[in-house]
Backbone bond lengths (Angstrom), bond angles and torsions (degrees), N, CA, C in turn:
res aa  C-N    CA-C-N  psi(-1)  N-CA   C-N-CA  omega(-1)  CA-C   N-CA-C  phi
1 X - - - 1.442 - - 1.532 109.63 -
2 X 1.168 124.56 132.97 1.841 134.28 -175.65 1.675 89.02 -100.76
3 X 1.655 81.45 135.19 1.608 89.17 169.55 1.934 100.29 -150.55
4 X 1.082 104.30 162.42 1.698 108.76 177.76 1.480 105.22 -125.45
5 X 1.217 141.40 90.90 1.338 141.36 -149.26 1.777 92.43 -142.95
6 X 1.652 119.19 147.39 1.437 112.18 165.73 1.240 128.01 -38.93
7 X 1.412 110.71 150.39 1.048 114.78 -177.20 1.424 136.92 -94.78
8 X 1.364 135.10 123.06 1.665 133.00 -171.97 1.163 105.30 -80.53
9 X 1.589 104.01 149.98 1.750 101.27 -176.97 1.515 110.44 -58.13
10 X 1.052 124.42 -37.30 1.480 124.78 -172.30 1.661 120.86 -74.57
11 X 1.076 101.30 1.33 1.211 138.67 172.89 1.459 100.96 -69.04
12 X 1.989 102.65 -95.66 0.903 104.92 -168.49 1.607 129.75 -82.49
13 X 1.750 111.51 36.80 1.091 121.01 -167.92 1.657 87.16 -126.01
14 X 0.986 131.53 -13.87 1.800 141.05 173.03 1.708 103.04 -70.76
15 X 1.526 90.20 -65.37 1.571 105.14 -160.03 2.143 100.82 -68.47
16 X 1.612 96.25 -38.23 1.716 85.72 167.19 1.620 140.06 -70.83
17 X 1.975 99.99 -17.49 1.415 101.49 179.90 1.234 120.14 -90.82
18 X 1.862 103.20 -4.72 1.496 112.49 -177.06 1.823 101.34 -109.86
19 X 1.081 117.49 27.47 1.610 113.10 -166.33 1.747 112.11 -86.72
20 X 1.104 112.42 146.80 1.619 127.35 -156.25 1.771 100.60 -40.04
21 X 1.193 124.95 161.16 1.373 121.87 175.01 1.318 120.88 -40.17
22 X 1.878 89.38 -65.88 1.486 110.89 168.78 1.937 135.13 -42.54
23 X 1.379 89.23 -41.90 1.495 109.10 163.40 1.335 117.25 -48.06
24 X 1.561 108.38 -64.81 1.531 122.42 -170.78 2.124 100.41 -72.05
25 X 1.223 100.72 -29.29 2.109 96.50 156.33 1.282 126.06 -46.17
26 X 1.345 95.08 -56.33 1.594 110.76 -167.22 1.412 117.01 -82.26
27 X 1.598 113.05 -11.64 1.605 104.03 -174.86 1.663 109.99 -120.92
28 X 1.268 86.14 -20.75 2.020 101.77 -176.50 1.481 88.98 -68.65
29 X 1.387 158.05 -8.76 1.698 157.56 -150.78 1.106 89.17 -135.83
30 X 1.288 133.44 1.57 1.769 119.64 179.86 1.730 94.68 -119.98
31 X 1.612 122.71 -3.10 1.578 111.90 172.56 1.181 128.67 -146.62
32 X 0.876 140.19 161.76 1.667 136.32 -164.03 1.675 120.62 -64.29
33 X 1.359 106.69 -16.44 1.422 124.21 -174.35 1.815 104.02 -48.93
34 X 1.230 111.14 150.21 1.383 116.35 169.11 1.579 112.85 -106.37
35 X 1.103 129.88 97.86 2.033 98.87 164.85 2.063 78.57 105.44
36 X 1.375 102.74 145.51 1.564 141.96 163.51 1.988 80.38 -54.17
37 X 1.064 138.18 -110.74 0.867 120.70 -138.80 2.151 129.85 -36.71
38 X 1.376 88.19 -31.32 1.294 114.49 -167.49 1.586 107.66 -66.14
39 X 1.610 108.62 -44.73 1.079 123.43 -176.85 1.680 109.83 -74.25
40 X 1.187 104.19 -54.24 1.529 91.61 154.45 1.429 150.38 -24.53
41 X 1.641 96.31 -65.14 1.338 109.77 176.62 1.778 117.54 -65.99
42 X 1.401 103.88 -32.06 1.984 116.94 170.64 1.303 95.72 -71.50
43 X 1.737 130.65 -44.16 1.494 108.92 -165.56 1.761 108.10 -63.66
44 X 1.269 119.01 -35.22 1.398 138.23 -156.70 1.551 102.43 -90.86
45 X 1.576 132.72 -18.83 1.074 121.00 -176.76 1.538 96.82 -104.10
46 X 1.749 111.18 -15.57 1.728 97.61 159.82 1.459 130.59 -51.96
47 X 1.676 100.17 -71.01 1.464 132.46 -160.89 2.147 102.12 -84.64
48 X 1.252 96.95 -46.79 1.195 76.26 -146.35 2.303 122.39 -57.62
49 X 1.496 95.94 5.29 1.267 100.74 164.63 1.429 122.11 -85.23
50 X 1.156 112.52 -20.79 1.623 132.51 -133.56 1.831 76.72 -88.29
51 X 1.033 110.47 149.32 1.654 135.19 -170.98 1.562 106.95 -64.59
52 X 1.306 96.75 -59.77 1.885 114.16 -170.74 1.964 104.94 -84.01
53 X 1.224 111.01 23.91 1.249 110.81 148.52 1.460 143.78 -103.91
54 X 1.294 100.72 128.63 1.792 112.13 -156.55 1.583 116.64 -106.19
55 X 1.138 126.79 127.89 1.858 114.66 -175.53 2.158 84.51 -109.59
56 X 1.210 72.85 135.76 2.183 80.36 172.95 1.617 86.83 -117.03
57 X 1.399 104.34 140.11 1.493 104.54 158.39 1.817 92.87 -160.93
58 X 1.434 100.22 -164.40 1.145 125.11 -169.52 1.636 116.37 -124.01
59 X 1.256 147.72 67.86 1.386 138.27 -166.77 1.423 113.39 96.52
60 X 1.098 118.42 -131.63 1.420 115.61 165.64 1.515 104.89 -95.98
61 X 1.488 112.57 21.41 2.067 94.20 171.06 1.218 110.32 -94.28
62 X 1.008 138.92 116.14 1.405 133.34 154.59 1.426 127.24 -65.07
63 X 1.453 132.70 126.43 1.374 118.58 -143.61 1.531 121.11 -141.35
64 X 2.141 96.51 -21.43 1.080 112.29 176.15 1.175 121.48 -138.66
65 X 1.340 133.99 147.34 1.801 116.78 158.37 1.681 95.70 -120.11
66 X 1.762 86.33 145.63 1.787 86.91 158.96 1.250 92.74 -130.81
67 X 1.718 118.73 174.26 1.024 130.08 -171.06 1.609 102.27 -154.90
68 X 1.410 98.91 139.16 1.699 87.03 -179.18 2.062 93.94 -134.69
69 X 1.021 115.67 160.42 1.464 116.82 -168.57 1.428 106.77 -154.53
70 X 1.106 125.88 126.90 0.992 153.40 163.31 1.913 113.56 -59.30
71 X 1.482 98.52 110.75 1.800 108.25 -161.32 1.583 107.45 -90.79
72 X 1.730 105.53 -52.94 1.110 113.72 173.75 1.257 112.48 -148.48
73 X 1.369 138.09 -135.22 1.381 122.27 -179.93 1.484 93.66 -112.16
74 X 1.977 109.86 126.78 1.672 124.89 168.06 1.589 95.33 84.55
75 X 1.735 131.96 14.09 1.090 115.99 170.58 1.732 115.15 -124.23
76 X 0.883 159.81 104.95 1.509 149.15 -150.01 1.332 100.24 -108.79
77 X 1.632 133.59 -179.40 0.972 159.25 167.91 1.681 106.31 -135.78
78 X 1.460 118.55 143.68 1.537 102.02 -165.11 2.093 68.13 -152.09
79 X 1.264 92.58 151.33 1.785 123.72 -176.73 1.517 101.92 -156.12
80 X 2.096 72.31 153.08 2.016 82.47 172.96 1.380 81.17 -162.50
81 X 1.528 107.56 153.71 1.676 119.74 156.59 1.541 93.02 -146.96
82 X 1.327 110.94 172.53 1.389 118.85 -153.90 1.396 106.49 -151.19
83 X 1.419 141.39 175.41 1.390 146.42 118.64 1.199 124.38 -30.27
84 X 1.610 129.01 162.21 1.721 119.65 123.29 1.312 132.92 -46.05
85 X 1.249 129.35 -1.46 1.437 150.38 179.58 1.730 103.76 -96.37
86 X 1.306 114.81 -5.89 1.478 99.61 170.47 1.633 144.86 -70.37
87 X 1.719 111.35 0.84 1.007 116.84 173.14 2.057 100.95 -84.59
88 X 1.242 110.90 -1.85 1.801 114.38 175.86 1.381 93.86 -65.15
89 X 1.270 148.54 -56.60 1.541 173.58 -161.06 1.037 120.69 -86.69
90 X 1.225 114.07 -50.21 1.910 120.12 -158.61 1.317 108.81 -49.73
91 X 1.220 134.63 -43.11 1.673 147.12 -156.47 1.948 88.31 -76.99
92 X 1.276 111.19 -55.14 1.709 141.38 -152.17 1.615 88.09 -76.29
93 X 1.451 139.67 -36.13 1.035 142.03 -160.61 1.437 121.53 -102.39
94 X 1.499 129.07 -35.93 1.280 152.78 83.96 1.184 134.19 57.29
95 X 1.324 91.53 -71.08 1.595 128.45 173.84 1.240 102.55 -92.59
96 X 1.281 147.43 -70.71 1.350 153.21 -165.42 2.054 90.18 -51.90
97 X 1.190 105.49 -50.97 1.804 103.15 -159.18 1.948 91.89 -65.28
98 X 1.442 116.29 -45.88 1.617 113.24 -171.24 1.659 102.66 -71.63
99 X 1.247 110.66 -27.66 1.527 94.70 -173.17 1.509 124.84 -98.38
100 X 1.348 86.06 -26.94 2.198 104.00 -177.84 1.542 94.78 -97.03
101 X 1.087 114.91 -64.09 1.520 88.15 -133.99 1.561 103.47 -112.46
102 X 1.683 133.26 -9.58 1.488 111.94 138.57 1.412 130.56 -62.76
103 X 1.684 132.16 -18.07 1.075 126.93 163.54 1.544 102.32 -72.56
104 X 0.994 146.59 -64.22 1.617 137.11 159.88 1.735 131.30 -1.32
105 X 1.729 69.70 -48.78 1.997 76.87 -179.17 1.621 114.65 -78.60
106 X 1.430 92.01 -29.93 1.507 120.05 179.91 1.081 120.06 -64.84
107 X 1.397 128.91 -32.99 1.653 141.97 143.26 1.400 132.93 -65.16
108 X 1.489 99.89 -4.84 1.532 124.44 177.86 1.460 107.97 -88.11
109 X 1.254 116.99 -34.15 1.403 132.56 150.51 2.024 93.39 130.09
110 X 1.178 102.24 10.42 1.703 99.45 176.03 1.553 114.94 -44.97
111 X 1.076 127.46 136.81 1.456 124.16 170.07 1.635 110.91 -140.93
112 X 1.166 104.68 28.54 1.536 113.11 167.38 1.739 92.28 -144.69
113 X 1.038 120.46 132.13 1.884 124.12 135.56 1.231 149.52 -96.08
114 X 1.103 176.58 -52.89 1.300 157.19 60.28 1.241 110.46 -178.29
115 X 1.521 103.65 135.74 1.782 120.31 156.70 1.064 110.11 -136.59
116 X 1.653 121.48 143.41 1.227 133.95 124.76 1.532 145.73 -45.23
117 X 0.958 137.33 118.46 1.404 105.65 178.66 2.006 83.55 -158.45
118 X 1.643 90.87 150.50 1.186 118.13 -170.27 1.672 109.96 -73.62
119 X 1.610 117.47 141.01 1.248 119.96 -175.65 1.414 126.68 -42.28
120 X 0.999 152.33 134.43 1.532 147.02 -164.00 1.069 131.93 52.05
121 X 1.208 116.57 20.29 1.665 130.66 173.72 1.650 100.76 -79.96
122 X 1.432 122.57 76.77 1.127 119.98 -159.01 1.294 108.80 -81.86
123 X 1.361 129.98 -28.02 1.918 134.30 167.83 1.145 100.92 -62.16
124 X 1.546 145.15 -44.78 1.295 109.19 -159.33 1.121 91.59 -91.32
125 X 1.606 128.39 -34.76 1.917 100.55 -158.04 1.808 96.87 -71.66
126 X 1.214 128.66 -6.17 1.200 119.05 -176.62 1.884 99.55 -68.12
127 X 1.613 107.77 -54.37 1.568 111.83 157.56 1.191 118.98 -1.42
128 X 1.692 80.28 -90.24 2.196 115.67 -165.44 1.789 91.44 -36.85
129 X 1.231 128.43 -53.18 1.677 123.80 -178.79 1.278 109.75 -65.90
130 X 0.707 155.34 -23.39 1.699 165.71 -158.50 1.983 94.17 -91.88
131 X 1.357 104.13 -26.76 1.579 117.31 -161.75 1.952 84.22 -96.94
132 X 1.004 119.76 -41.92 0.906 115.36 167.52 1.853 95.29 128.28
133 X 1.052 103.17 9.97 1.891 103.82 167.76 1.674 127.15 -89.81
134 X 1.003 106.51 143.45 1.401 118.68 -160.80 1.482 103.39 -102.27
135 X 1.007 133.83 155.84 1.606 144.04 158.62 1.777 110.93 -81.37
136 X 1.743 85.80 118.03 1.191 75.74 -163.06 1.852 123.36 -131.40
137 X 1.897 100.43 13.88 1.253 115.50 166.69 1.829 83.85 177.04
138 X 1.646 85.68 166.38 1.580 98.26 169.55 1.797 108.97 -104.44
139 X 1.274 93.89 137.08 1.384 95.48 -178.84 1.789 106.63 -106.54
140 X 1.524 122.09 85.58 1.133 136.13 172.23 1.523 139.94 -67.81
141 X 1.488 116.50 98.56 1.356 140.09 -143.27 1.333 128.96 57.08
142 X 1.512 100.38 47.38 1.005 113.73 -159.27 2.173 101.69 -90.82
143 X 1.359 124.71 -11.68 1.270 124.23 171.12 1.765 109.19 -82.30
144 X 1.567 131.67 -168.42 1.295 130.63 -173.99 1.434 97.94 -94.77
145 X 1.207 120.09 -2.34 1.720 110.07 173.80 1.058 112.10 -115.88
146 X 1.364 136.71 1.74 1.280 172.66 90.76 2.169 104.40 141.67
147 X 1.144 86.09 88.41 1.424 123.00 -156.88 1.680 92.85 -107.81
148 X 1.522 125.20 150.84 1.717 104.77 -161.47 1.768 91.11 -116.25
149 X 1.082 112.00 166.19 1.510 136.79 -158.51 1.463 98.93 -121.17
150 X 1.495 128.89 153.26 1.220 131.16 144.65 1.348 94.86 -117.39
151 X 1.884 102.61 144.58 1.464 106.35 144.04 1.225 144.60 -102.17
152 X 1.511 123.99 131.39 1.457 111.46 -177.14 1.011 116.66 -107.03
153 X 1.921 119.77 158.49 1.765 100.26 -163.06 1.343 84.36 -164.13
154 X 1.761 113.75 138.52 1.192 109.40 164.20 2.005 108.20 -110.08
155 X 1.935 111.04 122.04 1.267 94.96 -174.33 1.319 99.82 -110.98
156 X 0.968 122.54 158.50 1.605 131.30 -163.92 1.598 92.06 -87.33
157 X 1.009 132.54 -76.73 1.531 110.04 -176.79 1.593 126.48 -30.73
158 X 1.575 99.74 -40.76 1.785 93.29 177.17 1.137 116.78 -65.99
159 X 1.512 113.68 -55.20 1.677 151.58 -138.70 1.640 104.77 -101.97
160 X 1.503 106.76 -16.78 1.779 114.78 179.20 1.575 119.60 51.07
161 X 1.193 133.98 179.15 1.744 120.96 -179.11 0.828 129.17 -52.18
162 X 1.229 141.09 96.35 1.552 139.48 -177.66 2.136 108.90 -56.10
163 X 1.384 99.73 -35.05 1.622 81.86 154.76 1.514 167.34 -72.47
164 X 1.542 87.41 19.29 1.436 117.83 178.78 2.296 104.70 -94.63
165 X 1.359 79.25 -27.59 1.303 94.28 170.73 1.302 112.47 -61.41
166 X 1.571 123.69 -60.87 1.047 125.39 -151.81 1.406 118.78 -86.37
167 X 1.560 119.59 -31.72 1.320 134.17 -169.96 1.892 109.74 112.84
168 X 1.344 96.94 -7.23 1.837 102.21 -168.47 1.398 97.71 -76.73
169 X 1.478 94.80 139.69 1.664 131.79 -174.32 1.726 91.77 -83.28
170 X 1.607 96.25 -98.79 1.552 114.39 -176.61 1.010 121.17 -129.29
171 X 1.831 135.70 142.71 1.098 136.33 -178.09 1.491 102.50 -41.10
172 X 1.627 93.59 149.98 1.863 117.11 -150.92 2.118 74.79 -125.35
173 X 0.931 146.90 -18.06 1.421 156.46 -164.29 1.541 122.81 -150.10
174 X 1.402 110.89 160.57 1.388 117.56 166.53 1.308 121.04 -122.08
175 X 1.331 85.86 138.19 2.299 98.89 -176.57 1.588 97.73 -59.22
176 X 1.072 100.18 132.48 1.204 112.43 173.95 1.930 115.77 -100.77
């Protein structure tokens, strides 16, 4: 059974020390951590209290975390790293992010969203659009080895309601 439910630290200290190659590229260059374990233990002593953190898995696998954060007021930041087990989810997870929880943020009154994501990570930013985010500058040396970033962002003035997209009525939750 797939479910997307908060996340336990042990959770998100499983799903971060086991997270896709690419994953552990793109996020180990965005923090001071040394080594899979290290990064773990900093990803998990960030998020795993933090309200708007989510573990998706399948049974007892745990497979994904997303995280969405609040930047300033009406602007969010939204993350995910995963397993090799993320095509179990991806379809299941997908759906939950287009239907729950950008209309959510979107009732929260967000009108900016945001990702990072590292140069040539060509599956997810293909994703991040599928989510309904656009590419929307290069962020150049922007990692600690200075490795380049794209950002993706959905803004409601450009990009207009993304809940016309989805079928969503009214927030089903509250931003926490």
């Amino acid at each position: 059974m797939m479910y997307l439910r908060p996340a336990e630290p042990e959770e998100v200290f499983y799903v971060a020390k086991h997270m896709r190659k690419h994953d552990y590229k793109e996020i180990s260059c965005l923090r001071w951590a040394e080594g899979r374990d290290d990064l773990a233990a900093d990803l998990t002593e960030r998020y795993s209290n933090y309200p708007n953190c989510y573990v998706c898995g399948n049974g007892s696998d745990r497979i994904a975390i997303i995280v969405y954060v609040p930047i300033r007021s009406g602007v969010w930041s939204i993350g995910m790293f995963a397993t090799d087990n993320f095509q179990k989810v991806g379809g299941y997870l997908t759906k939950k992010i287009i239907r729950e929880i950008i209309p959510m943020l979107m009732d929260c009154g967000a009108h900016r969203i945001e990702c990072q994501s590292i140069e040539g990570y060509d599956a997810i930013h293909k994703w991040l659009g599928t989510l309904g985010l656009r590419e929307e500058s290069k962020l150049l040396g922007y990692g600690r080895d200075g490795e380049d970033f794209c950002q993706f962002t959905w803004v409601k003035k450009r990009d207009g309601d993304l809940r016309a997209l989805t079928g969503h009525r009214n927030g089903e939750r509250l931003c926490a």
